[in-house]
C-alpha positions as CSV (number, residue, x, y, z in Angstrom):
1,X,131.0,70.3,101.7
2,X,127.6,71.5,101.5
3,X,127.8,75.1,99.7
4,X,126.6,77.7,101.8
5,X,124.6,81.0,100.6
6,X,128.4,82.7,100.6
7,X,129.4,80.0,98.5
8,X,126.7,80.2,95.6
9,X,127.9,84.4,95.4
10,X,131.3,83.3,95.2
11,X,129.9,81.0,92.5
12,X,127.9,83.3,90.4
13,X,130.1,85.9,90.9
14,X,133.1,83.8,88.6
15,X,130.1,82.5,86.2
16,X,128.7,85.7,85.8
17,X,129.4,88.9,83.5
18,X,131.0,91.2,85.9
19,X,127.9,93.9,84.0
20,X,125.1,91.4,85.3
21,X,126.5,90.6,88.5
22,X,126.7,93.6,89.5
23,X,123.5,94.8,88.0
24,X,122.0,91.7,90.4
25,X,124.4,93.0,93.5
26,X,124.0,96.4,93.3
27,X,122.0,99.0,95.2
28,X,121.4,102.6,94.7
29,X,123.6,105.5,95.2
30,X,126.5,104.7,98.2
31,X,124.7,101.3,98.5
32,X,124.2,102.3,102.4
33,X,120.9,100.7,102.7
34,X,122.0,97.6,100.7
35,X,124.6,97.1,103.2
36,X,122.4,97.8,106.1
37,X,119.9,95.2,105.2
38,X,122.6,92.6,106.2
39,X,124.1,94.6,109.2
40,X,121.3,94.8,110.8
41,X,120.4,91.5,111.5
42,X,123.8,91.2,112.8
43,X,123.2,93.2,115.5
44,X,120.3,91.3,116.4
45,X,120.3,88.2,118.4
46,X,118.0,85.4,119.4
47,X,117.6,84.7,123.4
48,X,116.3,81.2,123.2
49,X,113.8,79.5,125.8
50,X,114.3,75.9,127.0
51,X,113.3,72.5,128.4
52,X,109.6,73.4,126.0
53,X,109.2,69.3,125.3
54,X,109.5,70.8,121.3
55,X,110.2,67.1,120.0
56,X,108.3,68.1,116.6
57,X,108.2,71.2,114.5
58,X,106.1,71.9,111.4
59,X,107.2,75.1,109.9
60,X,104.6,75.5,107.1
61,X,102.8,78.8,107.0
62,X,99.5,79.9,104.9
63,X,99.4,83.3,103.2
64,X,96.4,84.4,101.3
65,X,94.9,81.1,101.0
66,X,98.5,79.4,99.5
67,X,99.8,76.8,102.1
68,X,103.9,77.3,102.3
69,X,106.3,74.3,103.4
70,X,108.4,77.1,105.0
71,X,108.1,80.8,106.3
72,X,110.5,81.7,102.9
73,X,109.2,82.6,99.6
74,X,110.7,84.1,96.4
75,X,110.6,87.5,96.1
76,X,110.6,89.3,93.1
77,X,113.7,89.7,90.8
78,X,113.9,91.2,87.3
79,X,115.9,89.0,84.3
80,X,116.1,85.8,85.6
81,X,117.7,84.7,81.9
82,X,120.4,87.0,82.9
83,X,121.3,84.6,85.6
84,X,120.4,81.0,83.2
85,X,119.2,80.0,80.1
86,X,116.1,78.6,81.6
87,X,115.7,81.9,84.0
88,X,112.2,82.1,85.6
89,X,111.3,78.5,84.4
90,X,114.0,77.0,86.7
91,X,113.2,79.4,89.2
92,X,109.4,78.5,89.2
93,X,110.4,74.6,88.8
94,X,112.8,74.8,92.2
95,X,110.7,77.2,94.0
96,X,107.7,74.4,93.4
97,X,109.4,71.6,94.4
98,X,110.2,73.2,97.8
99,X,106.4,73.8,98.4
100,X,106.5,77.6,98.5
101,X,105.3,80.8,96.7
102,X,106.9,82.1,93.7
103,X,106.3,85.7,93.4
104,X,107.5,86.3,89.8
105,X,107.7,89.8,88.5
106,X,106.3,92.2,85.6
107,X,110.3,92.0,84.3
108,X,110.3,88.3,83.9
109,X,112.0,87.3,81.1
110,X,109.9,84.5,80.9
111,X,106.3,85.5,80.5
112,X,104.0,84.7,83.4
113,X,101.7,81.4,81.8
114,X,104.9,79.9,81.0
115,X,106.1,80.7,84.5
116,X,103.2,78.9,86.6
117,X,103.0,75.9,83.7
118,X,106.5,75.3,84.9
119,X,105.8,75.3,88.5
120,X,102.2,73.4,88.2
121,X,104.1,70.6,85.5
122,X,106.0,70.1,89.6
123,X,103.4,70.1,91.9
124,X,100.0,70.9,90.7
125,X,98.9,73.2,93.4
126,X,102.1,75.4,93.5
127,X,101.6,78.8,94.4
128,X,102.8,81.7,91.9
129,X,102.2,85.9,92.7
130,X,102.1,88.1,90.0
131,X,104.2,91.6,91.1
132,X,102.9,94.7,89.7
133,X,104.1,98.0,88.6
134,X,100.8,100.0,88.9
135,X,101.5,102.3,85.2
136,X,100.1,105.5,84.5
137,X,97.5,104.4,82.1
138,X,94.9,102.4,83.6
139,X,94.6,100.3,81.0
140,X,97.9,98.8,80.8
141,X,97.5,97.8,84.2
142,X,94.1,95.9,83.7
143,X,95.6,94.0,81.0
144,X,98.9,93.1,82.7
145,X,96.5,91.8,85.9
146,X,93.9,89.9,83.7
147,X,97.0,88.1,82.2
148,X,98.5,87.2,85.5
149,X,94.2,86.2,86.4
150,X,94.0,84.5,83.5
151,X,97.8,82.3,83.7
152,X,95.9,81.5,87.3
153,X,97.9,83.6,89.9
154,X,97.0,83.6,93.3
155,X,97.6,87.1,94.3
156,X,98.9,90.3,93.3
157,X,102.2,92.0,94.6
158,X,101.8,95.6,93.8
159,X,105.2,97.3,94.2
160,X,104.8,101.1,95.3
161,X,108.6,102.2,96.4
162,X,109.1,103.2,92.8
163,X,107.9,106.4,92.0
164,X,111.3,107.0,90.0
165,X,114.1,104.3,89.3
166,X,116.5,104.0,91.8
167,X,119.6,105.8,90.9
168,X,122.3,102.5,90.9
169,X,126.1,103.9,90.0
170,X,127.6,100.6,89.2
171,X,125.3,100.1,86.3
172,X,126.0,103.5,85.3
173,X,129.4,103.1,85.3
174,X,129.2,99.8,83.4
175,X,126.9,101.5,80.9
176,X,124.4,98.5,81.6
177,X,121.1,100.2,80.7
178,X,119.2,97.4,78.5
179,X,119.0,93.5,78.3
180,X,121.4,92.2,75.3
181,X,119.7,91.0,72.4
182,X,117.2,88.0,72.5
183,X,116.1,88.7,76.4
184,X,113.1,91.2,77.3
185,X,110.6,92.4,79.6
186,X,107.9,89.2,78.4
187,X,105.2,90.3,80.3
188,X,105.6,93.5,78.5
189,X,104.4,92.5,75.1
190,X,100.9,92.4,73.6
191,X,100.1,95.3,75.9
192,X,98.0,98.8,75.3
193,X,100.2,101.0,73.1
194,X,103.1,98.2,72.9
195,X,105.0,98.4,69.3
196,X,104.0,95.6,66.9
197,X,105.8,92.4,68.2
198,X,108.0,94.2,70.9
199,X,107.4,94.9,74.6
200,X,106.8,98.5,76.2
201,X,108.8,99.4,78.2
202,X,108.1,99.4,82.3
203,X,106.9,103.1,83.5
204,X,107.5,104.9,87.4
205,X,105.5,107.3,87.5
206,X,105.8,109.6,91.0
207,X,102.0,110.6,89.9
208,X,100.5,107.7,91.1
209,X,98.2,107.5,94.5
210,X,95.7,105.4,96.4
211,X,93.1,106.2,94.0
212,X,95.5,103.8,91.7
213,X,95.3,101.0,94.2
214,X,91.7,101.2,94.4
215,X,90.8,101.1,90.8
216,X,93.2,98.1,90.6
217,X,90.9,96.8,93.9
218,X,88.2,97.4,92.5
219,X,89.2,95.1,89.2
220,X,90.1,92.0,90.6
221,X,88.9,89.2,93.5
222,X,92.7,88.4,93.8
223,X,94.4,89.5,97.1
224,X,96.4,92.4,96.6
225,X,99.9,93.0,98.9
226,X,101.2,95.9,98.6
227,X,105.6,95.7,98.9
228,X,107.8,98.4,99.8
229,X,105.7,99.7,102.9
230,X,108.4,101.0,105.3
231,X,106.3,103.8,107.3
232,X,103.7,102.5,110.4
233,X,101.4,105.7,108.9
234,X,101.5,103.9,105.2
235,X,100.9,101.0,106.8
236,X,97.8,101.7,109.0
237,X,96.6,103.2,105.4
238,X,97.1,100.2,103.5
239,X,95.1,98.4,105.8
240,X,92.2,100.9,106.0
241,X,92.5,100.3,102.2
242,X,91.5,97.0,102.4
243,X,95.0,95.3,101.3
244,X,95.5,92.2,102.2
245,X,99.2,91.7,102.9
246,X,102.1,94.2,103.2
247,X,106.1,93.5,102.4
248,X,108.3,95.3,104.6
249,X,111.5,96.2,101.9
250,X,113.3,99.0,101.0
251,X,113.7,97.2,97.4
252,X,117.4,95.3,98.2
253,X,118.8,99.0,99.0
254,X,118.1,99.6,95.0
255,X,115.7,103.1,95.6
256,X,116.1,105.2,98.0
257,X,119.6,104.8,99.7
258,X,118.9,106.7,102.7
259,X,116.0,104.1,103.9
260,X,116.9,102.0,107.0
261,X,117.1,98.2,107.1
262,X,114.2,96.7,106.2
263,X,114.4,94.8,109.9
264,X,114.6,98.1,111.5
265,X,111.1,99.0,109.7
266,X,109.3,95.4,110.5
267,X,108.5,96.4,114.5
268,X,106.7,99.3,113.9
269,X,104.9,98.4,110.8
270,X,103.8,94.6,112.8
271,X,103.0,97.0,115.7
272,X,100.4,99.6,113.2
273,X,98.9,96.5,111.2
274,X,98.1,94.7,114.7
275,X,97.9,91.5,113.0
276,X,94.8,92.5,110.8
277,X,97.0,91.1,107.6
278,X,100.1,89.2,107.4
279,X,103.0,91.5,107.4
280,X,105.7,89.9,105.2
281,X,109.8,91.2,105.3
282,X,112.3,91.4,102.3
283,X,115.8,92.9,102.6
284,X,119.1,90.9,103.5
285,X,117.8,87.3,105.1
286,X,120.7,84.9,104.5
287,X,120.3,82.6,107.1
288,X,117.6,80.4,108.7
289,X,118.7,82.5,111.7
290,X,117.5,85.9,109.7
291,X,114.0,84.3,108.9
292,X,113.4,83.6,113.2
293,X,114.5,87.1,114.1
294,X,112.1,88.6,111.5
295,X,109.3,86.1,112.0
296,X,109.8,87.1,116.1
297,X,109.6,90.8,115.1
298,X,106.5,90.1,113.6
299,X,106.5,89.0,110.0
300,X,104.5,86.0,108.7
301,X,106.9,85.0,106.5
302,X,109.8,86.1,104.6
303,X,111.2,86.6,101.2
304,X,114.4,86.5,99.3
305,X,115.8,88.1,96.5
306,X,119.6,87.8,95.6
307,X,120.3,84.5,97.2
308,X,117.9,82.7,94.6
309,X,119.9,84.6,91.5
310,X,123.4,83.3,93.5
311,X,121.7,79.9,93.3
312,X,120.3,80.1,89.6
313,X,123.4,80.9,88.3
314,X,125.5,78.7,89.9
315,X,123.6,75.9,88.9
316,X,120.3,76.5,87.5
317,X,117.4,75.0,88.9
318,X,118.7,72.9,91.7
319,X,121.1,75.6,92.3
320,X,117.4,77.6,93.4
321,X,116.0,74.5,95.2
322,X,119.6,74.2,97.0
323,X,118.8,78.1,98.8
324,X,115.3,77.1,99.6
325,X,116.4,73.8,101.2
326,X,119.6,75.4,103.1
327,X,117.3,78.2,104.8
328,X,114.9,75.7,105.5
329,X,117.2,73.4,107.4
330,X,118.7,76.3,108.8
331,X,115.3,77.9,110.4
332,X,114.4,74.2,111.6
333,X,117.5,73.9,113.5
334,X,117.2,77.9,114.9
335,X,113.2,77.1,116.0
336,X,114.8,73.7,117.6
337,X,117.4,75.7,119.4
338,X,114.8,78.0,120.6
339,X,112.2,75.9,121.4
340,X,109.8,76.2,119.2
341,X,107.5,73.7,117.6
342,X,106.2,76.3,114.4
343,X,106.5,79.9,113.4
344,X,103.9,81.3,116.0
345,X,106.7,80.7,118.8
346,X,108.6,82.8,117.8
347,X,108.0,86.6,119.9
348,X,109.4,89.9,120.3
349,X,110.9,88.5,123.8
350,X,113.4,86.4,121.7
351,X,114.7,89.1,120.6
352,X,117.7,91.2,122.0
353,X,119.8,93.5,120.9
354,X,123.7,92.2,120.3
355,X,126.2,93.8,123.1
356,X,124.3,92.9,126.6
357,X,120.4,91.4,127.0
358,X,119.5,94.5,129.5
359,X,119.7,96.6,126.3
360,X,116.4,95.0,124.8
361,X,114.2,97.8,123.5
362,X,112.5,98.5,121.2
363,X,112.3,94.8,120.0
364,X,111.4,93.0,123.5
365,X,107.6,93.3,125.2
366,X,107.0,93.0,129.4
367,X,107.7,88.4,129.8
368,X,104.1,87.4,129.9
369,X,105.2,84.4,132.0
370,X,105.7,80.8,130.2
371,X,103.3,81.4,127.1
């Protein structure tokens, strides 16, 4: 039997310390949004076109320069040595081998030039992002993004959903509020202000504004995405900005509680960005079938989170590589079944919503004919 995404939780879930598992599966407060992420695309469904002499299908996409195999890349997760001994390293080596974009984050517990030397020593030209906490000195920030420049990152994921840490009651209740001895924050060392030999520790600051972004802008040539955009009015700013990406996520339901899906976001956010950059979604993809109906609603690409910590610690690095090649076979088969030949097939008219196709607002736009 070929384990499913369902299969690797189960998995991790018995391997697991029931403090880190649920530190990976948590969300904040009532874990609403959490839940919603998933329940949303459930009540989605695809309305598939036919006889479109699809023999072929090439699923690869290109984001910010970086040429992906398929329209899935890996988000950014904190404590990946949590999961595995080899943490971020496997992570970076799976993610690699299934030609696609690692976006490894500012809590890595594995620092970042050890991260894209691991995913280069698999395929020279794999792409790794950097994801970025702006902090409230500058100067922490420029050094964090010349060491991402300078281990050779091809972009920059700044996170701005966190003014404050999400407020997540099963770690509270567990206690869990620092890494166990021998695992830390890597990227965090060596910094402005850092304690001889130890890392600082990661700061929110609700302070922070668009003058931040633009100073950070202003010192680098990398592209810059911004994640956590949910609101069309942020994201007709970002754009005005000069970004060159946005994420769609509401952080895997780990901030604010109350946000909606992050698939309930992606239409109007597509819609305000009018294809100026690629719009990218996080939040609950588990299947191939997930990855169409965002692509449709107008992502470029989409990322995932939790399934890649399911796979690394079920079984390490081709635990990771297992996910990747599972929703890749999976989103073949869905573009197949809706013939497609690639990811620009996929429209807003696939879209309905579950319980009756007459019932197709907001996600549907007037058929255009046989384009």
């Amino acid at each position: 039997m070929i384990p499913t995404l369902a299969d690797l939780r189960e998995r991790a879930r018995e391997r697991l310390d029931p403090r880190v598992y649920d530190f990976f599966d948590g969300g904040a407060g009532g874990e609403t949004a959490l839940q919603e992420n998933e329940a949303a695309f459930r009540r989605l469904a695809l309305l598939p076109r036919v006889l479109r002499g699809a023999a072929t299908r090439d699923l690869s996409v290109t984001l910010c320069g970086d040429r992906l195999s398929l329209p899935v890349l890996v988000s950014p997760t904190a404590f990946h040595r949590l999961a595995h001994p080899r943490g971020e390293t496997a992570t970076a080596r799976a993610t690699a081998a299934a030609g696609t974009v690692l976006v490894t984050g500012m809590a890595a517990t594995v620092p970042v030039a050890e991260v894209t030397a691991a995913a280069r020593a698999v395929r020279a030209g794999a792409a790794v992002w950097f994801q970025l906490y702006l902090q409230p000195e500058p100067e922490v920030t420029l050094a964090l993004v010349r060491r991402a420049e300078r281990a050779g990152c091809t972009a920059l994921v700044v996170t701005v959903d966190s003014p404050v840490f999400g407020r997540r009651e099963r770690d509270a209740r567990h206690g869990f509020d620092d890494l166990p001895d021998g695992l830390a924050a890597e990227n965090m060392r060596g910094l402005p202000g850092a304690p001889d030999g130890r890392p600082r520790d990661i700061a929110m600051s609700p302070g922070l504004s668009w003058d931040d972004l633009r100073r950070l802008r202003a010192q680098t040539r990398l592209p810059v995405l911004l994640k956590g955009v949910l609101h069309p009015a942020d994201a007709r700013l970002a754009v005005a900005e000069g970004v060159d990406g946005l994420l769609v996520s509401n952080h895997g339901g780990r901030q604010l509680d109350a946000a909606p899906a992050s698939v309930e976001a992606l239409p109007a956010v597509a819609e305000a960005v009018a294809g100026r950059v690629p719009v990218l979604l996080d939040g609950g993809v588990r299947r191939g079938s997930d990855a169409a109906v965002a692509l449709a609603l107008g992502a470029s690409a989409v990322g995932i989170g939790r399934p890649v910590l399911w796979g690394l610690a079920a079984d390490g690095e081709d635990g990771v590589r297992h996910v990747l090649e599972l929703l890749r076979a999976e989103f073949d088969h869905v573009l197949a079944l809706c013939g497609g030949t690639g990811p620009a097939d996929l429209g807003p008219d696939l879209v309905v919503a579950r319980g009756g196709v007459r019932d197709r607002a907001p996600f549907a736009v007037p058929d255009g004919g046989d384009g």
